[in-house]
Backbone as CSV, one residue per row, in Angstrom:
resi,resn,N_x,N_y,N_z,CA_x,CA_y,CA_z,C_x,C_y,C_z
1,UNK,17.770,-1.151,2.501,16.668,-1.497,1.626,17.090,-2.565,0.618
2,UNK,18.369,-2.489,0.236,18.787,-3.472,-1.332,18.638,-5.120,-0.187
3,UNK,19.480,-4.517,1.132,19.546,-6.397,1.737,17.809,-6.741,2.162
4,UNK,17.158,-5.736,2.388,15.700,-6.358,2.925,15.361,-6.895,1.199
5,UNK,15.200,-6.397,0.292,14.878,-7.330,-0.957,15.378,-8.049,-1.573
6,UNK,16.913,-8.141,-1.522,18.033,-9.558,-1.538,17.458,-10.236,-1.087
7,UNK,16.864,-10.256,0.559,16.997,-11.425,1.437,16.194,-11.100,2.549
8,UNK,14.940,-11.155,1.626,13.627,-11.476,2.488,13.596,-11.947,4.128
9,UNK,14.601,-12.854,4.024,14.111,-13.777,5.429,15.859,-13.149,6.326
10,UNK,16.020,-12.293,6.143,17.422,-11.867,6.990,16.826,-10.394,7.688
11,UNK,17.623,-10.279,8.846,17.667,-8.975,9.470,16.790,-7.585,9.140
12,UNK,17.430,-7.017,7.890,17.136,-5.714,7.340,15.690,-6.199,6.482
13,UNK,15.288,-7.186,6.458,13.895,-7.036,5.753,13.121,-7.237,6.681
14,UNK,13.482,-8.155,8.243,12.502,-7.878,9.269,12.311,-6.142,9.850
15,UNK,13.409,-5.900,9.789,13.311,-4.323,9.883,12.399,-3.617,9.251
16,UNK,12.314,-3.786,7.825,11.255,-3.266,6.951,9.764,-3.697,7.410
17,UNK,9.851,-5.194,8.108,8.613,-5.378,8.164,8.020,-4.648,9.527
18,UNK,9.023,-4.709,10.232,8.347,-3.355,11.653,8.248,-2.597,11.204
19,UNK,8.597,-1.961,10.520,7.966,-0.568,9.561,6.645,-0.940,9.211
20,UNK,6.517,-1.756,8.475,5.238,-1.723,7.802,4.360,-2.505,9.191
21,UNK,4.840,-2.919,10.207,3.695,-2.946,11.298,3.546,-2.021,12.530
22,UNK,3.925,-1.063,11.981,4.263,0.160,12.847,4.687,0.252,14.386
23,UNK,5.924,-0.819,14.274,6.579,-1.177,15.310,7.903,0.261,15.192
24,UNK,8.197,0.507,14.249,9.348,1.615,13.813,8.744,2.063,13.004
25,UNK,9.192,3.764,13.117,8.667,4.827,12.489,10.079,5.351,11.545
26,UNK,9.779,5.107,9.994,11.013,5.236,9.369,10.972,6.804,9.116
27,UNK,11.914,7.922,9.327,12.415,9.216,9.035,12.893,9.424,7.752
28,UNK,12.621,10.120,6.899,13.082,10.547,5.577,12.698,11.443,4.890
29,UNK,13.757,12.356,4.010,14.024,13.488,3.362,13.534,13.320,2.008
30,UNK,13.517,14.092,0.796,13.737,13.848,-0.650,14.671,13.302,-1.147
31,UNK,15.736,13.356,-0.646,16.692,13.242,-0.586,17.378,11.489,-0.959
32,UNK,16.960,11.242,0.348,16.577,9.643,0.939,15.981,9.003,-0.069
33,UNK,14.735,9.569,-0.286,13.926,8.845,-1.204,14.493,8.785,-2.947
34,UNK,15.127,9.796,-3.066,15.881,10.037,-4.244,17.086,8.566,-4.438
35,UNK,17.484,8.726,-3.355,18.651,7.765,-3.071,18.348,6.536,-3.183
36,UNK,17.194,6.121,-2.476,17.077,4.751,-2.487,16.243,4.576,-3.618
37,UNK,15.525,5.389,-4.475,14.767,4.683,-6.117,15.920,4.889,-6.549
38,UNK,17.378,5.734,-6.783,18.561,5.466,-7.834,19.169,4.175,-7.726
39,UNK,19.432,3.868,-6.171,20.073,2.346,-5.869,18.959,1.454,-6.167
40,UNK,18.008,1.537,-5.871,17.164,0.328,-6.149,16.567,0.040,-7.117
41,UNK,16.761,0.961,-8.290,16.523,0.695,-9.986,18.041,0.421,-9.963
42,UNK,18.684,-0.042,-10.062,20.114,-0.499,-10.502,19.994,-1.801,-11.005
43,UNK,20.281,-1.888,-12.557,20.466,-3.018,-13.334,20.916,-4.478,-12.363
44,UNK,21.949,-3.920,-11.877,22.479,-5.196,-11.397,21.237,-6.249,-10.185
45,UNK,20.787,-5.275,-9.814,19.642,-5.867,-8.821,18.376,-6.494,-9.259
46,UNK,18.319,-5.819,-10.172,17.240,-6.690,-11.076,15.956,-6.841,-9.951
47,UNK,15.545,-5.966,-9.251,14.406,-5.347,-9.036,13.564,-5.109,-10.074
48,UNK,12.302,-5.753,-9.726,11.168,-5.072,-10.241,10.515,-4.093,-9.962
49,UNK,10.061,-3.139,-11.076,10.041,-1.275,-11.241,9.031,-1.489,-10.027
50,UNK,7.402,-2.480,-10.490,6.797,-2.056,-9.598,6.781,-2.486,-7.956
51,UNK,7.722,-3.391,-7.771,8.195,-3.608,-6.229,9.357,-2.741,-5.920
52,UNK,9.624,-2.042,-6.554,10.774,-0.682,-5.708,9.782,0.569,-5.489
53,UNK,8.770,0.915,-6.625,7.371,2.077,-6.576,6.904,1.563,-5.053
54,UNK,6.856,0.357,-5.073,5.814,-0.150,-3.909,5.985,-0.076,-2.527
55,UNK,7.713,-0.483,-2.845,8.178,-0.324,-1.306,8.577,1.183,-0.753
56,UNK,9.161,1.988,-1.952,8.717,3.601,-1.638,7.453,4.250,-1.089
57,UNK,6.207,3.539,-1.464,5.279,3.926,-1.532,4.795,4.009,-0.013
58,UNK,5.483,2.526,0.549,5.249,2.563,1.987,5.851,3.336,2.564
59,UNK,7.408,3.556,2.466,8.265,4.066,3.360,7.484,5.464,3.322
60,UNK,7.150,5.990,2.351,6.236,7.286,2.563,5.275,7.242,3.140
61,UNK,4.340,6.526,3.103,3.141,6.509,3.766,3.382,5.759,5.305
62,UNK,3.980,4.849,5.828,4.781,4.862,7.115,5.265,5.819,7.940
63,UNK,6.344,6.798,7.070,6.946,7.154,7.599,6.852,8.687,8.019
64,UNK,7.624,9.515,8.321,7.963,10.756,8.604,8.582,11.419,7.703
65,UNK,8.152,12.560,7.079,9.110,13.281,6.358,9.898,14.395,6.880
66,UNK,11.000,14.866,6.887,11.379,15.538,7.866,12.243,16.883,6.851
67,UNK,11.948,18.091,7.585,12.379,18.908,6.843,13.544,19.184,7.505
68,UNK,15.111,19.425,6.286,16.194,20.663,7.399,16.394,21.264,6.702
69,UNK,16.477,22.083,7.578,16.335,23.536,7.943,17.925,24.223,7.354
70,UNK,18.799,23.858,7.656,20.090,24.055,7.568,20.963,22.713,7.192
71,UNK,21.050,22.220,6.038,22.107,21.454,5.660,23.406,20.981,6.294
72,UNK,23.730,20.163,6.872,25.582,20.429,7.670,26.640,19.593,6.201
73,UNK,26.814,20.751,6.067,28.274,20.428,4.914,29.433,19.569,5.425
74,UNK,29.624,19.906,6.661,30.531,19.205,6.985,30.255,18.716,8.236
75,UNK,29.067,17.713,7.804,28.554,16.231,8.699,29.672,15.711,8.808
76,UNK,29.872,14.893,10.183,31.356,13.935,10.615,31.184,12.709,9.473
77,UNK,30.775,12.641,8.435,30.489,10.978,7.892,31.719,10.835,6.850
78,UNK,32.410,9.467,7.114,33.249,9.711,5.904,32.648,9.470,4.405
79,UNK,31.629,9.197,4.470,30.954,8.809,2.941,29.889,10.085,2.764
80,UNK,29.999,11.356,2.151,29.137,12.486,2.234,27.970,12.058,1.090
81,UNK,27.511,10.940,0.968,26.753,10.397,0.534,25.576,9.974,1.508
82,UNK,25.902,9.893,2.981,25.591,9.084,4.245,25.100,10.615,4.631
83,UNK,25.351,11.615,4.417,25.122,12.980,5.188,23.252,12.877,5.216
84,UNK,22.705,13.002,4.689,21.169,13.233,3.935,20.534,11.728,5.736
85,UNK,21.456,10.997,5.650,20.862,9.873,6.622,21.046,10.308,7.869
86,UNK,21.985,11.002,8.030,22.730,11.789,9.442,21.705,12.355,10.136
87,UNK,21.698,13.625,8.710,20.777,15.231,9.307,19.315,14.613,9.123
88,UNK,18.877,13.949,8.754,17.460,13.156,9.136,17.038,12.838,10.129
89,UNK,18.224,12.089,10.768,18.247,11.563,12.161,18.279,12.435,13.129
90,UNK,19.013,13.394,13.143,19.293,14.087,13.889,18.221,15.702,13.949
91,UNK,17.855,15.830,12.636,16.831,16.949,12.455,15.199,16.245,13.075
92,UNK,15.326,15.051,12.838,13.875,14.019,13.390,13.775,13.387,14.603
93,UNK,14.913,13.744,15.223,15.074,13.372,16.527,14.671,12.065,17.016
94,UNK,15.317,11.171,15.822,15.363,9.864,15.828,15.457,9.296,17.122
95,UNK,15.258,8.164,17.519,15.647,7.174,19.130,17.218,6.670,18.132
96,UNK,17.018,6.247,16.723,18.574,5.727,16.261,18.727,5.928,14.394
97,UNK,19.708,5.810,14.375,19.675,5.549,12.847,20.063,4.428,12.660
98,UNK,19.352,3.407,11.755,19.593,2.085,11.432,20.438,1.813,10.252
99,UNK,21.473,1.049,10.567,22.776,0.905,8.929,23.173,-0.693,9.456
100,UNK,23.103,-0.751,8.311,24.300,-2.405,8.522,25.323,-1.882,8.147
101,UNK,26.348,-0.533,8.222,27.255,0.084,7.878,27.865,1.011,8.250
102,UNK,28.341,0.466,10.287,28.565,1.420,11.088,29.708,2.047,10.579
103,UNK,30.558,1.677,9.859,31.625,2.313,10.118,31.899,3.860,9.296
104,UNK,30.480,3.867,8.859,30.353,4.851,7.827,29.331,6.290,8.829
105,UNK,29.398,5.490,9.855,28.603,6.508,11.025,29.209,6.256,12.552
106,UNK,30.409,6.887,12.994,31.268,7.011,14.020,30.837,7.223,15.648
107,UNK,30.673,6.924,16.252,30.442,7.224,17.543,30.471,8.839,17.949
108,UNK,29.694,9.438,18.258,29.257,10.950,18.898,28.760,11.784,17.686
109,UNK,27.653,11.332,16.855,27.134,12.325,15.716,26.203,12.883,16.445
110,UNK,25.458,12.097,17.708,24.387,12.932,17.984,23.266,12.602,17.944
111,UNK,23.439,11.120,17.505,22.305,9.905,17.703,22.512,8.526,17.481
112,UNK,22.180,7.745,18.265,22.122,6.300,18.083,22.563,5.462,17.120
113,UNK,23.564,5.025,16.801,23.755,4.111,15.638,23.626,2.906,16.105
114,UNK,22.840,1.913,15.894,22.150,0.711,15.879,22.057,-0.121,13.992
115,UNK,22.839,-1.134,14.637,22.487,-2.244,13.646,21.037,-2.914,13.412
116,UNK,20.445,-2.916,11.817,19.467,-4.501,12.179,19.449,-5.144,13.554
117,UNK,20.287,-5.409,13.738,20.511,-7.126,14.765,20.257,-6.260,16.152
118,UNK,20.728,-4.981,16.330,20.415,-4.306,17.527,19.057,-3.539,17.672
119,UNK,18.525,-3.513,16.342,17.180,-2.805,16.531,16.437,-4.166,17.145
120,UNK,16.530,-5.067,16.133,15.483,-6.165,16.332,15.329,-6.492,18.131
121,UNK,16.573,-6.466,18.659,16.747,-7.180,20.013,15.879,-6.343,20.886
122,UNK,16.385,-4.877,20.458,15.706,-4.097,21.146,14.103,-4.437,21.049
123,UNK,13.385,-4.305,19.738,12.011,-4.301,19.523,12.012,-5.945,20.158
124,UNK,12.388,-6.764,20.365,12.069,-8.223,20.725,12.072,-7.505,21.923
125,UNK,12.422,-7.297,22.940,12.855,-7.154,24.215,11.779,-6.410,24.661
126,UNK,11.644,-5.355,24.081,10.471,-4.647,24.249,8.985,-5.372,24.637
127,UNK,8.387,-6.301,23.440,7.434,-7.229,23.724,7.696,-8.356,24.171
128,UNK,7.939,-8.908,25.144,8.546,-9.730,25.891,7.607,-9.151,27.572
């Protein structure tokens, strides 16, 4: 979310925009949403209040909210910050979870880790 509003015209904000053309169906917790208004009110970003309200506003109304059921404490992620993105995916029975930050999500969690650059190809490929 911080690189789709950095940088409008790159990767992760076309991502956002298949979201908002309901090309991708974004998955998310309280959690999530907690997470991304703390990072995205951050001084340094210098976001405006009511374009971070706004873009929450979609990801909710887009998206899926997903309940779990059982927490995993000890998700494989080395950043237990990344856990809340895991069990989303995996409780929502995601097709992938999208990060520009594989290395923080390891091969065999139990769903798809896909980059920006690999979602897009995919959704290009698709309409083609």
């Amino acid at each position: 979310m911080v690189s789709a509003l950095l940088h409008p015209q790159r990767l992760p904000a076309r991502v956002v925009i298949a979201a908002i053309q309901g090309r991708v169906i974004p998955l998310f917790d309280q959690r999530i949403l907690d997470e991304y208004h703390d990072v995205l009110s951050r001084s340094k970003f210098r976001f405006e209040r009511d374009q971070v309200a706004l873009l929450l506003a979609d990801l909710e109304s887009l998206g899926e909210s997903v309940t779990i059921a059982n927490p995993a404490p000890d998700a494989p992620t080395p950043d237990p910050a990344d856990r809340p993105f895991l069990e989303v995916a995996i409780a929502g029975r995601a097709d992938a979870l999208v990060t520009g930050n594989r290395r923080h999500f390891p091969d065999g969690l139990g769903v798809a880790i896909l980059s920006p650059a690999e979602l897009m190809n995919e959704l290009e490929g698709a309409t083609r």
